[in-house]
C-alpha positions as CSV (number, residue, x, y, z in Angstrom):
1,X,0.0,0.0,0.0
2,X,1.9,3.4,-1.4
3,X,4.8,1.8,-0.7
4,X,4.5,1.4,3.2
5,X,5.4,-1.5,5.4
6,X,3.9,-3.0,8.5
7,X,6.4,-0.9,10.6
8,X,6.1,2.4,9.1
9,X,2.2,2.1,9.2
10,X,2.8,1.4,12.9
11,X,5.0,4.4,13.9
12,X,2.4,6.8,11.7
13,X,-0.4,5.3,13.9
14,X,1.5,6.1,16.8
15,X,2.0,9.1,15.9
16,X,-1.3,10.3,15.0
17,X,-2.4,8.5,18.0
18,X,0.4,10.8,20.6
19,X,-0.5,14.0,18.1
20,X,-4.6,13.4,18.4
21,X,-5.1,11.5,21.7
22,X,-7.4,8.7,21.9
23,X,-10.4,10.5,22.3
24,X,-10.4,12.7,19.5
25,X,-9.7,9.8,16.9
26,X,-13.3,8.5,16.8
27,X,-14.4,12.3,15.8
28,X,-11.8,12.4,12.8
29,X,-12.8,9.3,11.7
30,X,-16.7,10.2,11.4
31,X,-15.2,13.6,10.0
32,X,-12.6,12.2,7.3
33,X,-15.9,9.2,6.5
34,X,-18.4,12.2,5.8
35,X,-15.9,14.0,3.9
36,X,-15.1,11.4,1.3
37,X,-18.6,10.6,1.1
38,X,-19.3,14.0,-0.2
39,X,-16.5,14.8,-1.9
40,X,-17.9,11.3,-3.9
41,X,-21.3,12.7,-4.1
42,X,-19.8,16.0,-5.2
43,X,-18.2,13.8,-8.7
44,X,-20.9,12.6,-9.1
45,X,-23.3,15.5,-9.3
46,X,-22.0,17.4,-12.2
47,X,-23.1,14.0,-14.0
48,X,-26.7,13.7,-12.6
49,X,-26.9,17.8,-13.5
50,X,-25.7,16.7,-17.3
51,X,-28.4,14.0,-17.8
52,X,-31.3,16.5,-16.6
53,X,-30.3,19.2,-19.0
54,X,-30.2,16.7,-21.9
55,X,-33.3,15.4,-20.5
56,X,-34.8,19.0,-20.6
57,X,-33.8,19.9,-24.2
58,X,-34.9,16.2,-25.5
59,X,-38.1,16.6,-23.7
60,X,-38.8,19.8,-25.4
């Protein structure tokens, strides 16, 4: 995975871990969740936005 080992992905979850704390991980995972679910919705609208114009100008 990018080039990372089991030890390296260790010592960057440590770190993050020391850097954050424990409590705070659960809130940046729900935050960094939400944010690639929109940033997915957000590819995906300009699409949706397409087919309703060309629905629009078939239509009429």
């Amino acid at each position: 995975m990018f080039g990372l080992g089991t030890t390296e992905l260790v010592i960057v979850l440590v770190v993050v871990l020391i850097f954050f704390g424990g409590k705070r991980l659960p809130q940046l995972g729900r935050s960094l969740g939400s944010s690639i679910t929109n940033f997915k919705k957000g590819l995906k609208e300009p699409d949706e936005e397409k087919k309703d114009q060309q629905d629009d100008t078939k239509s009429s």
